[in-house]
FIMAR-38957 format. One line per field, with one value per residue (C-alpha): residue number from 1; x, y, z; residue in one letter. Coordinates in Angstrom, 1 decimal, m for minus. Layout:
N
num [NUM;...]
xx [X;...]
yy [Y;...]
zz [Z;...]
residu [A;...]
END
This chain:
643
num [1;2;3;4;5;6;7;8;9;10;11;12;13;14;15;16;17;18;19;20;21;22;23;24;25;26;27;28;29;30;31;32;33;34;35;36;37;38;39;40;41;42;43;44;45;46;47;48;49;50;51;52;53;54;55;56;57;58;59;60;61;62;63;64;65;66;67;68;69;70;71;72;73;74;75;76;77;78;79;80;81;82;83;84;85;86;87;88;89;90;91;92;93;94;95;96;97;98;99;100;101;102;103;104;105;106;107;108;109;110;111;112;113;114;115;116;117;118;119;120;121;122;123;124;125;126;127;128;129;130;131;132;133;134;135;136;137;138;139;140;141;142;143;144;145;146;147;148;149;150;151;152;153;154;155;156;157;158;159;160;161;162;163;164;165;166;167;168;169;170;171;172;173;174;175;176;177;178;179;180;181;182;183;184;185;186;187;188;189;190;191;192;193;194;195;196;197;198;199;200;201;202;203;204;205;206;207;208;209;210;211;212;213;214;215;216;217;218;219;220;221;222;223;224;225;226;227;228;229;230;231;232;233;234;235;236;237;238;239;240;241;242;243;244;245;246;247;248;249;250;251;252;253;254;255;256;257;258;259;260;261;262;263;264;265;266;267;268;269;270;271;272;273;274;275;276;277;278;279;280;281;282;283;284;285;286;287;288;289;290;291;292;293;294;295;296;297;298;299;300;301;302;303;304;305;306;307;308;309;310;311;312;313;314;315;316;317;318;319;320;321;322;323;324;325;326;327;328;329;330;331;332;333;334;335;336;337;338;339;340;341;342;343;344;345;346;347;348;349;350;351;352;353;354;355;356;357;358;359;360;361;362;363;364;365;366;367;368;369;370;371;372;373;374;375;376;377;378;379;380;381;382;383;384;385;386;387;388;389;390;391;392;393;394;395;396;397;398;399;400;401;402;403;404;405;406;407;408;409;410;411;412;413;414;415;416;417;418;419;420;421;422;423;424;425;426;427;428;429;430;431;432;433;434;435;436;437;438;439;440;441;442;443;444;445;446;447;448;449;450;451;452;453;454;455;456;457;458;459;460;461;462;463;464;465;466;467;468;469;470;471;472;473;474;475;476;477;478;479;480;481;482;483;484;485;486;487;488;489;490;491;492;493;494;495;496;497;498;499;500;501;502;503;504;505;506;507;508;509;510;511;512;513;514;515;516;517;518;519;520;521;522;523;524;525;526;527;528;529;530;531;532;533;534;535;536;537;538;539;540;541;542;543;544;545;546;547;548;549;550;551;552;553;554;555;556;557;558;559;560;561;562;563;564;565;566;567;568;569;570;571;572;573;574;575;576;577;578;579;580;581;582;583;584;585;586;587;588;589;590;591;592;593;594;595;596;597;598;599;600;601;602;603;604;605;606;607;608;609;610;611;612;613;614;615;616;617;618;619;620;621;622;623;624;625;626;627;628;629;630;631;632;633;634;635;636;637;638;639;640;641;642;643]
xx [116.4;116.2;119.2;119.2;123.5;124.7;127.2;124.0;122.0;124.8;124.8;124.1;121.7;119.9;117.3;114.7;114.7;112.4;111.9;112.5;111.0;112.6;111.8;114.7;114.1;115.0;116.4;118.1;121.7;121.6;123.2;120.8;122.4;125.7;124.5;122.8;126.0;128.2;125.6;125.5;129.2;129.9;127.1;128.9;125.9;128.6;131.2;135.1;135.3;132.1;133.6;136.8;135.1;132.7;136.0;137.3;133.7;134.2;137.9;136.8;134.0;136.6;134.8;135.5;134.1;131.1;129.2;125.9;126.6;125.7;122.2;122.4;119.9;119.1;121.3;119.2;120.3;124.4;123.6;121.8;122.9;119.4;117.3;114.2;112.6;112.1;114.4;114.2;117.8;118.3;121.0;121.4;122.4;123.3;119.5;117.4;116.8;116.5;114.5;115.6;113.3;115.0;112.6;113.5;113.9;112.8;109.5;108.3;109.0;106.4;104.3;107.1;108.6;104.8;104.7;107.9;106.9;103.2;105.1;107.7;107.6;110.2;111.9;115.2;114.7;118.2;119.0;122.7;124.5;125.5;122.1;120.0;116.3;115.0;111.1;111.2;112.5;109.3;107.4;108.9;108.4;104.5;104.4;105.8;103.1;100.4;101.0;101.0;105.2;105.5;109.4;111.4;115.7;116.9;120.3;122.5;124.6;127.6;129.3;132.5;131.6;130.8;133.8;131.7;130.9;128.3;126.6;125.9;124.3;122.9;121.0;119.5;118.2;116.2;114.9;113.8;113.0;110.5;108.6;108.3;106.7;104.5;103.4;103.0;105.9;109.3;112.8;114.1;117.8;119.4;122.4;125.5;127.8;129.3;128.1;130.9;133.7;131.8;131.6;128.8;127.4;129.1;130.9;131.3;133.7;136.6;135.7;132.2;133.9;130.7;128.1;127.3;124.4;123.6;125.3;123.3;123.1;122.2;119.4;117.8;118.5;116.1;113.5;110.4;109.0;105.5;102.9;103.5;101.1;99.8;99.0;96.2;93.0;92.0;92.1;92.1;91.3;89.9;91.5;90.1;87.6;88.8;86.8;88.7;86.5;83.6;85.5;85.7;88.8;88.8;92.4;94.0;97.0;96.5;97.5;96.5;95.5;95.9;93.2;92.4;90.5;87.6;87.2;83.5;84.2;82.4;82.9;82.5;80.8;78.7;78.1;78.2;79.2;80.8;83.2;86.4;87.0;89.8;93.5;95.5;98.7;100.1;102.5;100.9;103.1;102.7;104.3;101.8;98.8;96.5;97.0;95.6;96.0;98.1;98.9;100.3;102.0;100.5;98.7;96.1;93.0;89.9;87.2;84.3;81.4;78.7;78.0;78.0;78.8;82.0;83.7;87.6;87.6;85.5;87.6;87.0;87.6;86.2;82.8;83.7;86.4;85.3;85.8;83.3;81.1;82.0;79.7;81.4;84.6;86.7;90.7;93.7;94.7;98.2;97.5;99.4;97.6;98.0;94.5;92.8;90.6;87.0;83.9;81.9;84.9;84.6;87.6;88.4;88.8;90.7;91.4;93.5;91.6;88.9;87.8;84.8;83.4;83.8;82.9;84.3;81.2;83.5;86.9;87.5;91.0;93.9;97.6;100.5;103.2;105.4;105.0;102.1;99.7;95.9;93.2;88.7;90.0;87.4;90.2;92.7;95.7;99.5;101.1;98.9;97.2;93.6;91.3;88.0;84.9;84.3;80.8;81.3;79.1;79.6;80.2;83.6;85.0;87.2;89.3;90.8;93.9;94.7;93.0;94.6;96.9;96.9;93.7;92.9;95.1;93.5;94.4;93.4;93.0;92.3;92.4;94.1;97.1;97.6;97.1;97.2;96.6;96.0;95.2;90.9;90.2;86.1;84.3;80.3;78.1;74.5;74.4;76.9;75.9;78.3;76.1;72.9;72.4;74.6;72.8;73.6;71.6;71.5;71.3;68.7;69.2;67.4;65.1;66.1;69.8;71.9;71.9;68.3;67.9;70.6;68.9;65.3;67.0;69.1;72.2;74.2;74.0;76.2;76.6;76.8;78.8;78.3;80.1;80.8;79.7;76.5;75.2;77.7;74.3;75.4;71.1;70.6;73.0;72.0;67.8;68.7;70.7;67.9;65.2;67.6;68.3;64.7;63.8;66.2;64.3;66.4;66.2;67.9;66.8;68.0;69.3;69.5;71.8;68.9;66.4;67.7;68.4;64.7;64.0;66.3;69.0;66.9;68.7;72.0;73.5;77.0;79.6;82.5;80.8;77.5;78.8;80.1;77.3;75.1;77.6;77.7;73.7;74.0;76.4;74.3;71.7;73.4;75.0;72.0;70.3;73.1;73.4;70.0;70.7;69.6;71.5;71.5;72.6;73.6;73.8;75.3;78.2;80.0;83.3;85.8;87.9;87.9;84.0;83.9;86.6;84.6;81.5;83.8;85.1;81.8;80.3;83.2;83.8;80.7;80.9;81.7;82.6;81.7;83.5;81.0;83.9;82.0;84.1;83.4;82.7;80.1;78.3;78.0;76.3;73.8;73.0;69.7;69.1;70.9;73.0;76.1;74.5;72.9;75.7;77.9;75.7;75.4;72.2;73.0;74.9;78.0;77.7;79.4;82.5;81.7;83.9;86.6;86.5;85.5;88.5;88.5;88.8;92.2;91.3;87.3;86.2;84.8;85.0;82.4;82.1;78.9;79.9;81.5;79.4;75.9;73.4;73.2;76.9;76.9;75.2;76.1;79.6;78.3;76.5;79.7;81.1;78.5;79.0;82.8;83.1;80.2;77.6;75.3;75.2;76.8;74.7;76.0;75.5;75.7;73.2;73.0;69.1;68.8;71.0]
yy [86.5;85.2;84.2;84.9;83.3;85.9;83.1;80.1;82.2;82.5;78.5;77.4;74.3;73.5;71.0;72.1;71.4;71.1;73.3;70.8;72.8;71.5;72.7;72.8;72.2;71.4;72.7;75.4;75.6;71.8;73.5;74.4;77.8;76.0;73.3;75.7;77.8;74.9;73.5;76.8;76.8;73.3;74.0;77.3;79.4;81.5;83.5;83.1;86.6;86.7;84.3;86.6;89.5;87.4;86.5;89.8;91.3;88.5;89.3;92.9;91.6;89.8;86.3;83.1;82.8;80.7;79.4;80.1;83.8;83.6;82.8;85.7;88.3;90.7;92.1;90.5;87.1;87.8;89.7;86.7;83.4;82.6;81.8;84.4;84.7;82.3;82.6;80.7;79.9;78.9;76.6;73.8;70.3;68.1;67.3;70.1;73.6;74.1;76.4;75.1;77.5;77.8;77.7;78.5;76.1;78.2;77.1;81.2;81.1;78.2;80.3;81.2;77.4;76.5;79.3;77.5;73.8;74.9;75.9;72.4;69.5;67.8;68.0;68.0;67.1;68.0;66.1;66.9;63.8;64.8;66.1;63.4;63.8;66.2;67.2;70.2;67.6;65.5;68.1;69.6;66.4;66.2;69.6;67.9;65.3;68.1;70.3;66.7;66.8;63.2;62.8;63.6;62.8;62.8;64.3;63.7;66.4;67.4;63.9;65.2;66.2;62.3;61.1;60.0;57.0;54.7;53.4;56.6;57.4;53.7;54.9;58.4;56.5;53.8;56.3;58.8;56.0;54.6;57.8;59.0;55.5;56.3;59.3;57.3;59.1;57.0;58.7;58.4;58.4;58.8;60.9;61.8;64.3;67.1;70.4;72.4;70.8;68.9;65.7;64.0;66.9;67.0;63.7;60.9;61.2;58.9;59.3;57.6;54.3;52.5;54.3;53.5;55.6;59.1;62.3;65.3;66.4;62.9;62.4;65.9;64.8;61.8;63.9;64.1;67.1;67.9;67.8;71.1;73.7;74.3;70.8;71.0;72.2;75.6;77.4;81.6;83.4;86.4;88.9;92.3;94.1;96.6;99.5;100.8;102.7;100.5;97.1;95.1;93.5;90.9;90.3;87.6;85.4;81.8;79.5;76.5;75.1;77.8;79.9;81.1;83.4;81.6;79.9;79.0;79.6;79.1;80.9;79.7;80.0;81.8;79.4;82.1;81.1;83.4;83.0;84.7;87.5;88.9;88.2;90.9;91.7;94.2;96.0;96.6;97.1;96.2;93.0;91.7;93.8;91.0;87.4;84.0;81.9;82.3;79.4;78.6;81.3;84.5;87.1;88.4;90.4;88.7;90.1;88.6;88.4;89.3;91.5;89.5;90.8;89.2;89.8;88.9;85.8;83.8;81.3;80.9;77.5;75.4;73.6;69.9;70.5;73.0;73.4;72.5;74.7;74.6;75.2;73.3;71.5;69.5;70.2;68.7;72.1;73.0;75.3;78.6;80.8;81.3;80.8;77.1;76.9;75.1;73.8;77.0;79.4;81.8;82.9;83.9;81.2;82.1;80.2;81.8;85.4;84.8;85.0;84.2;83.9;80.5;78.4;75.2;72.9;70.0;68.7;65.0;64.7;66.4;65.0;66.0;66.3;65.9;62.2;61.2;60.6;61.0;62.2;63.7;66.8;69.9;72.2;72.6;74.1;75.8;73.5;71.1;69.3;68.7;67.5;69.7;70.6;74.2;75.7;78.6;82.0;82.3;79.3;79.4;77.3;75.0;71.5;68.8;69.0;65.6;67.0;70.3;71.8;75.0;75.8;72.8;74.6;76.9;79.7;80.5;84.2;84.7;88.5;89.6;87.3;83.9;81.5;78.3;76.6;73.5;70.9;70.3;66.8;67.3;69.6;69.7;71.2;71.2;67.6;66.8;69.0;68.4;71.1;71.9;75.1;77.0;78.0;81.0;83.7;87.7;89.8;92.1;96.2;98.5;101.4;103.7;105.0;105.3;109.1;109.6;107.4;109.2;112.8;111.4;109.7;112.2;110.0;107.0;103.5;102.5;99.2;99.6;95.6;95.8;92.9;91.8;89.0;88.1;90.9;93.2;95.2;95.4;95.1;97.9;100.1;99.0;99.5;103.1;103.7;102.8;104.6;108.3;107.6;107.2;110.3;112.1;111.4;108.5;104.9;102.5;98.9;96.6;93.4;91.7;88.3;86.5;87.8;86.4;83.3;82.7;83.1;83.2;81.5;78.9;75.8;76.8;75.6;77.0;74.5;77.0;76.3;77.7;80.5;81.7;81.1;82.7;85.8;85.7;85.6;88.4;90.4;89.7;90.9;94.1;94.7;94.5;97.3;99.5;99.5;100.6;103.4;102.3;102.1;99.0;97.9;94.5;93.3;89.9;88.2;86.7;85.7;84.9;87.6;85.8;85.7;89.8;89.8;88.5;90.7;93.7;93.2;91.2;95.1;97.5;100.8;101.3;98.8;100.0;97.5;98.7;96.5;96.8;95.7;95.3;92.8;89.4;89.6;92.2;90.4;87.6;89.4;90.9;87.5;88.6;85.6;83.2;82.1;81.8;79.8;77.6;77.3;76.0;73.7;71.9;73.2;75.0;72.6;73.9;77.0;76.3;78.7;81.5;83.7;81.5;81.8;85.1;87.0;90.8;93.4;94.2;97.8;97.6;101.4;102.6;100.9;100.9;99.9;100.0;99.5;103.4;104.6;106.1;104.7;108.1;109.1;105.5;106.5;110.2;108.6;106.2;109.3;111.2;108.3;108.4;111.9;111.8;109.5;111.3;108.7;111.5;114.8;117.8;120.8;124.4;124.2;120.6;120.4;116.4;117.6;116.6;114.4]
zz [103.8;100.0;98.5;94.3;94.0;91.1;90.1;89.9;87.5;84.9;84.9;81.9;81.8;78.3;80.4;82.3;86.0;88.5;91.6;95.1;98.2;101.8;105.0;107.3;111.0;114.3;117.5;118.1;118.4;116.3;113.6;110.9;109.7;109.9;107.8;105.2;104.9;104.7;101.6;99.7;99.6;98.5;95.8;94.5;96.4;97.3;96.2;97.9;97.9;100.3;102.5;103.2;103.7;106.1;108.2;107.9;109.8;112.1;113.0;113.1;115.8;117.4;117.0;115.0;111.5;111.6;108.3;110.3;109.4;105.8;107.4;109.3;107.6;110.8;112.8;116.0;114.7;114.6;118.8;120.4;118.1;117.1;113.7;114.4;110.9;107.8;105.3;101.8;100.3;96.7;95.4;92.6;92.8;90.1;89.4;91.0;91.7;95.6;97.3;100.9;103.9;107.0;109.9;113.4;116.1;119.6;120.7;120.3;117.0;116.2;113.9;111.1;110.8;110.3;107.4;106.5;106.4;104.7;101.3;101.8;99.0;102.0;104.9;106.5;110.4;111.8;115.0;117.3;117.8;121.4;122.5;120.8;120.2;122.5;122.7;120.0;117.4;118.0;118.2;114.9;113.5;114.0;112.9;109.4;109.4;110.8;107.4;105.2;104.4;103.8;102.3;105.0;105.4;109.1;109.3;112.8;113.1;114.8;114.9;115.1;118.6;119.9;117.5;115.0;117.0;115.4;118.1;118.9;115.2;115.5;119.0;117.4;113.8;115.7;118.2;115.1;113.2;115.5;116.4;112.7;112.0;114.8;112.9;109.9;108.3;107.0;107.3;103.5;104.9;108.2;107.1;109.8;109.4;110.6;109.0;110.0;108.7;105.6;106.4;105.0;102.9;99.4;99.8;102.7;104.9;106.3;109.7;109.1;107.1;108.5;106.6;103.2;102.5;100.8;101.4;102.3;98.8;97.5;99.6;98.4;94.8;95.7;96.9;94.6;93.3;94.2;90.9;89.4;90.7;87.0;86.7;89.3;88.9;88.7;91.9;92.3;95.1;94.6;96.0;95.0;92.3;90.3;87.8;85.3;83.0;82.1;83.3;86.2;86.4;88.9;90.2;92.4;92.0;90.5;92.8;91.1;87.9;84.7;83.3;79.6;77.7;76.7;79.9;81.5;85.0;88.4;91.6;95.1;97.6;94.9;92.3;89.7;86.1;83.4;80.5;80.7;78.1;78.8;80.7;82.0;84.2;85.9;84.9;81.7;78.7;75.3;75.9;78.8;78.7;77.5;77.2;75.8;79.4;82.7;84.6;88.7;90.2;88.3;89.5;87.1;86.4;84.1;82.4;82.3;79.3;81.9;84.5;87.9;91.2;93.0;95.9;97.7;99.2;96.4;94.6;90.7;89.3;86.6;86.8;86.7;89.4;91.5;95.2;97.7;99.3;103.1;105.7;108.4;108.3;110.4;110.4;112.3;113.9;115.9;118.4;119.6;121.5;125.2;125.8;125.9;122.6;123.9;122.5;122.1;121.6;118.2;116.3;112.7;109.7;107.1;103.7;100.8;100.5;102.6;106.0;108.4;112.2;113.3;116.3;117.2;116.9;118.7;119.8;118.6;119.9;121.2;121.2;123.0;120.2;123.0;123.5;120.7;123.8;122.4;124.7;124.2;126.1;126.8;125.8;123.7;125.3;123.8;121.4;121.4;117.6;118.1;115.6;115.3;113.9;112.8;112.2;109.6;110.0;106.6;103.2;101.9;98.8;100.5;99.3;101.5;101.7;100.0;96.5;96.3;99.2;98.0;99.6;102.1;104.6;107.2;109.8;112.8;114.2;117.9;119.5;116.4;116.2;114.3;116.8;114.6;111.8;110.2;107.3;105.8;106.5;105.7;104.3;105.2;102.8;101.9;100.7;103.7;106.7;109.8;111.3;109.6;111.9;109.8;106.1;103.7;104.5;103.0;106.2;104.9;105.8;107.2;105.3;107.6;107.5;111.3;110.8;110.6;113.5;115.5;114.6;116.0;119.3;119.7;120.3;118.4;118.4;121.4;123.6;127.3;128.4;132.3;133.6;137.5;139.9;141.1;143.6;142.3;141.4;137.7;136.8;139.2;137.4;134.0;134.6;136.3;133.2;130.9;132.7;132.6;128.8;128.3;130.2;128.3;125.1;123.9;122.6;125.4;125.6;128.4;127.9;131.2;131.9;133.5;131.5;128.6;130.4;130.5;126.8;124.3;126.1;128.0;126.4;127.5;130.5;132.5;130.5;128.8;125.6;127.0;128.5;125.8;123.4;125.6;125.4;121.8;121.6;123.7;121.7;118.7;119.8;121.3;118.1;116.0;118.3;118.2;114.6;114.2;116.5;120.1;123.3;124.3;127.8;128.6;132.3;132.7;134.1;131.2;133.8;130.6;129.3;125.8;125.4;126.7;124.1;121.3;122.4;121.8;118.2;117.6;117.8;117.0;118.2;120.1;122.7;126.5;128.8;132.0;134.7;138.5;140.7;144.0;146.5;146.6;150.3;149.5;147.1;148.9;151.4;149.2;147.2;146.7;144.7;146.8;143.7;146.3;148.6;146.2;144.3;147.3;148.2;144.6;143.5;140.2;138.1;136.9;138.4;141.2;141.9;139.7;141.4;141.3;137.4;137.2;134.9;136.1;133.0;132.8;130.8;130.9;129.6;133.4;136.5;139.2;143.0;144.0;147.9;147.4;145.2;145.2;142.6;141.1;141.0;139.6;136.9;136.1;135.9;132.7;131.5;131.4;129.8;127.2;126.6;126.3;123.7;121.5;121.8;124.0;122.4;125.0;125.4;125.5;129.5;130.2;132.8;132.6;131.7;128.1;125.4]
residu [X;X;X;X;X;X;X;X;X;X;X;X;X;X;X;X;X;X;X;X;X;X;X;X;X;X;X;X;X;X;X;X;X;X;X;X;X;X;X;X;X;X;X;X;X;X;X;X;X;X;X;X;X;X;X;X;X;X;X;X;X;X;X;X;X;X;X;X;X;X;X;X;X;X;X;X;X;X;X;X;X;X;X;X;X;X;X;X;X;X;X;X;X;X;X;X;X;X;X;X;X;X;X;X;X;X;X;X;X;X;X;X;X;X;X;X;X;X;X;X;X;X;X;X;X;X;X;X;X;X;X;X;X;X;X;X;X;X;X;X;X;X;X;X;X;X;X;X;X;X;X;X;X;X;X;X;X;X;X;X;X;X;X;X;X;X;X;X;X;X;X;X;X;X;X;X;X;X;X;X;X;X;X;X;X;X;X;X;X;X;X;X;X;X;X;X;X;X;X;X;X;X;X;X;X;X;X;X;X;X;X;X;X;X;X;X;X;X;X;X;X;X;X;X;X;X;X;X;X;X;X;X;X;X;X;X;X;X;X;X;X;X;X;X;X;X;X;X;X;X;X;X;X;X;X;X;X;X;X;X;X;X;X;X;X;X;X;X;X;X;X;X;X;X;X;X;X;X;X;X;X;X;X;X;X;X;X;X;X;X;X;X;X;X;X;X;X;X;X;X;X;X;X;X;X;X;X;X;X;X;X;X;X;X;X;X;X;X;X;X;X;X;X;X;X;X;X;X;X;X;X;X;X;X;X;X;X;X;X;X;X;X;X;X;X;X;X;X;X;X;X;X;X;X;X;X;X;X;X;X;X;X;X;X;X;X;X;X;X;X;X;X;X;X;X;X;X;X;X;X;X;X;X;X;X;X;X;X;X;X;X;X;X;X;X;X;X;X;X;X;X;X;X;X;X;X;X;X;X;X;X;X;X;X;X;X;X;X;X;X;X;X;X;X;X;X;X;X;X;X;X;X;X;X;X;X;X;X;X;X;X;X;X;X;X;X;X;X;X;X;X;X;X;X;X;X;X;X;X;X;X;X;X;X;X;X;X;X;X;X;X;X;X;X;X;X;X;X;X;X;X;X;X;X;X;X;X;X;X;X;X;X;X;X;X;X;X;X;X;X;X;X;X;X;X;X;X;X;X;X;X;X;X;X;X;X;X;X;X;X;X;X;X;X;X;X;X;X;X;X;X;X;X;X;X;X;X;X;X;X;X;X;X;X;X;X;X;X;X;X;X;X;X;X;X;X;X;X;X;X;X;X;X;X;X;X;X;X;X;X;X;X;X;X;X;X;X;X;X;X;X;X;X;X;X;X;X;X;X;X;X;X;X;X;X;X;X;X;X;X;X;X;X;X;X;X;X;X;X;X;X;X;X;X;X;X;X;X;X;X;X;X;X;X;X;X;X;X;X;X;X;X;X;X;X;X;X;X;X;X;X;X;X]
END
């Protein structure tokens, strides 16, 4: 919920005033919502008459008025007592406009008090008097230093509830004290009070004759302002392309920096040049239709002087201060996903606008927020920070987060979720390669289009995944499968495990990281011969749900993973290449235990047991498959004889 006080705008101020972002966190049920109510009423953020009629729901409810329920923008909140969203509350001091943004304090609801914290100039780390610090306060607390919030106020609430007892406040401030300096980070004021009955907030209070410091309000008056967006250098993300008659207007919303007709710019990645001709906005009128410059905070179409092409996700800037061009980075990441992160693992990068395939080149350290231990861990596991090296598939115009924070900051997606995020610390380039393997390249298209191919072969582009332990006679399948298509007239091609081993994949090992680079090789490979119409049938183990996973949106709607889920017991008999044996006995390295790592598909696209089922009934089923989902063309009588 955003709060726009009626009563505040009509406030007359002839001087203009500064803007103070503050993040408010910390546990839940410590009395942020209580505190936030109780600051927008001793500010005027609040009418009396919407305090009545908030007591009159509440005697209607049959519950006591609470200031927390001016927080309360969903109806899920007021049911179960809990902050679930970020909410951005304005208000005005005696020096400053405040935008103060409310993030919640359950551990589940990690990922919207990091939106939160990433737009903070500050911090309010709010701490109960009677509970103390607990573990989500620390962690809260690296979170601020993670996303670079370096003024923070500590404010102890509740101390009506331990009689506002000053050893107890005294106890709390060192504790606080001492782990924020750990992290580098120095509590501007320890403030106590006692949110629901004001003490401490607007003015000091009697009860607390021992403290002589800042009130609530005092402290965020000492904040300082972050530099002024506009006073940065020029930074917009591209965000779309538009053609309006015989002009493309490239649009995007300045996030740094301002911009000005006459401009010479530079995009990047790219490293195209052009001078701006134009400035427009939407929507247009007479009055804002075209304009001399735009600055922070705008979003604006430009017209260039020359015809180059563009796409979302570049980031236009000026020459002398542009951003780099990032082909690898390293970041100081939080992580939020259930699933360990590793040294191999691909996800999606994104930066302002733009996106790309990344792969964590290495993991330089991990720390528990819990208790500030540091570790060289393999993984990276649920709310842990790590420190890691990203190699990008594709360049991106990036800053560290020191020069310019409106696009040093990174997320993370992982199966289609955000699943962390996290501050640039370097950027490696061309000059500065962190990992040289990765250059710009144009992928270069094919002369022949996917429907001629699929009239010639009679069938579309399709990958067959077949997936299973060793002996579970997934290659058997797969080479019967190839040799029917092929009968049939088609264009299969199989792509066996071990095969692949041999060649392309000989310098991988069975580390996580090599597993799943050797899947992604695979999935490359399958994805390229699908798209040029062929069938193309993989055979190999690939035990990790998350690598399968990535081989499935890695290709798109064409990929079948075919799960061959003989029994263990079975396949150990067969062993026709004695893997199990060998393995046991230490002869593979790092392949020992396969099947104890082995993730069954929990919705593969066909299931097969090859210890019930005949090879041919095998196949016909995959066949059927096939011809379900329109990759095989049916026949008027469907006699399984031709595609």
């Amino acid at each position: 919920m955003t709060s726009h006080p009626k009563n505040l705008a009509a406030i007359a101020d002839p001087s203009p005033r500064s803007l103070l972002r503050i993040v408010l966190v910390g546990h839940v049920d410590h009395g942020k919502s209580t505190l936030i109510g109780r600051l927008l009423q001793e500010t005027g953020g609040v009418s009396a008459a919407k305090i009545e009629s908030l007591k009159a729901m509440s005697s209607k409810r049959g519950m006591p008025f609470e200031l927390s329920f001016l927080l309360d923008s969903l109806q899920a909140e007021r049911d179960q007592g809990i902050t679930i969203d970020t909410s951005e509350i304005r208000f005005r001091t005696n020096d400053r406009d405040v935008a103060l943004i409310d993030a919640p304090g359950h551990t589940e609801f990690l990922r919207n008090m990091i939106t939160g914290a990433a737009r903070a100039d500050a911090a309010l780390l709010l701490i109960d008097a009677a509970e103390g610090v607990r573990e989500q306060t620390r962690r809260h607390a690296y979170l601020l230093h993670l996303l670079g919030v370096r003024q923070v106020a500590v404010i102890v609430n509740k101390m009506d509830r331990v009689g506002f007892d000053e050893q107890v406040y005294r106890s709390i401030s060192s504790e606080i004290s001492t782990y924020l300096e750990n992290l580098g980070l120095l509590a501007s004021e320890i403030v106590p009070i006692s949110a629901r009955e004001g003490d401490g907030v607007a003015k000091l209070s009697d009860r607390a004759a021992w403290y002589r410091g800042p009130t609530v309000l005092q402290a965020i008056d000492a904040f300082s302002p972050a530099r002024p967006a506009e006073d940065l250098a020029l930074r917009l993300p591209v965000q779309a392309v538009y053609k309006f008659d015989d002009r493309r207007i490239i649009a995007g919303r300045i996030e740094a920096g301002r911009i000005a007709v006459g401009d010479e710019i530079v995009f990047q990645p790219s490293g195209k040049t052009a001078i701006v001709r134009s400035i427009e906005a939407w929507p247009p009128s007479a009055a804002n239709t075209e304009h001399a410059h735009r600055e922070a905070g705008h979003s604006v179409g430009i017209t260039l002087d020359r015809e180059i092409f563009v796409e979302r996700g570049e980031i236009v800037a000026t020459g002398a201060t542009r951003p780099k061009i990032a082909r690898s980075l390293r970041a100081r990441i939080f992580w939020l996903a259930d699933e360990p992160l590793y040294a191999g693992a691909n996800l999606t990068l994104r930066l302002a606008t733009a996106s790309t395939k990344a792969r964590i080149a290495a993991i330089h350290s991990v720390i528990d927020p819990g208790n500030l231990s540091q570790t060289v861990h393999a993984t990276v596991n649920n709310n842990e920070v790590a420190e890691l090296e990203f190699g990008l598939f594709q360049p991106l115009g990036a800053d560290l987060y020191t020069v310019n924070p409106k696009t040093g900051r990174i997320v993370l997606e992982h199966g289609g979720r955000i699943a962390g995020g996290g501050l640039i610390l370097s950027v490696g380039s061309d000059e500065t390669p962190l990992r040289p393997a990765n250059r710009a390249v144009t992928p270069v298209a094919s002369t022949v289009s996917a429907a001629e191919r699929n009239s010639r072969n009679g069938h579309e582009g399709a990958v067959l995944w077949f997936t299973g332990l060793p002996g579970s006679g997934k290659s058997t399948i797969a080479r019967s499968i190839e040799r029917r298509i092929f009968d049939l007239g088609g264009a299969p091609l199989l792509l066996d495990g071990d095969t692949m081993r041999a060649g392309l994949n000989n310098d991988l090992g069975f580390a996580n990281s090599d597993r799943a680079e050797n899947v992604r090789r695979l999935a490359e490979v399958s994805s390229l011969l699908a798209k040029n119409g062929s069938i193309a049938i993989t055979a190999a183990i690939s035990p990790v749900a998350a690598d399968r996973a990535m081989a499935r949106e890695l290709v798109g709607e064409r990929f079948f993973e075919i799960h061959v889920a003989t029994p263990l017991e079975v396949c150990e008999q067969r062993d026709p290449k004695g893997l199990y044996k060998r393995a046991r006995a230490g002869e593979i390295k790092g392949f020992t235990g396969v099947d104890a790592i082995y993730e069954v598909p929990k919705a593969p696209d066909l299931t097969l047991r090859t210890d019930e089922l005949p090879l041919e009934t095998a196949v016909a089923r995959v066949i059927d498959l096939l011809r379900d989902t329109g990759v095989l063309k049916r026949t008027e009588t469907d006699t399984n004889t031709t595609i």
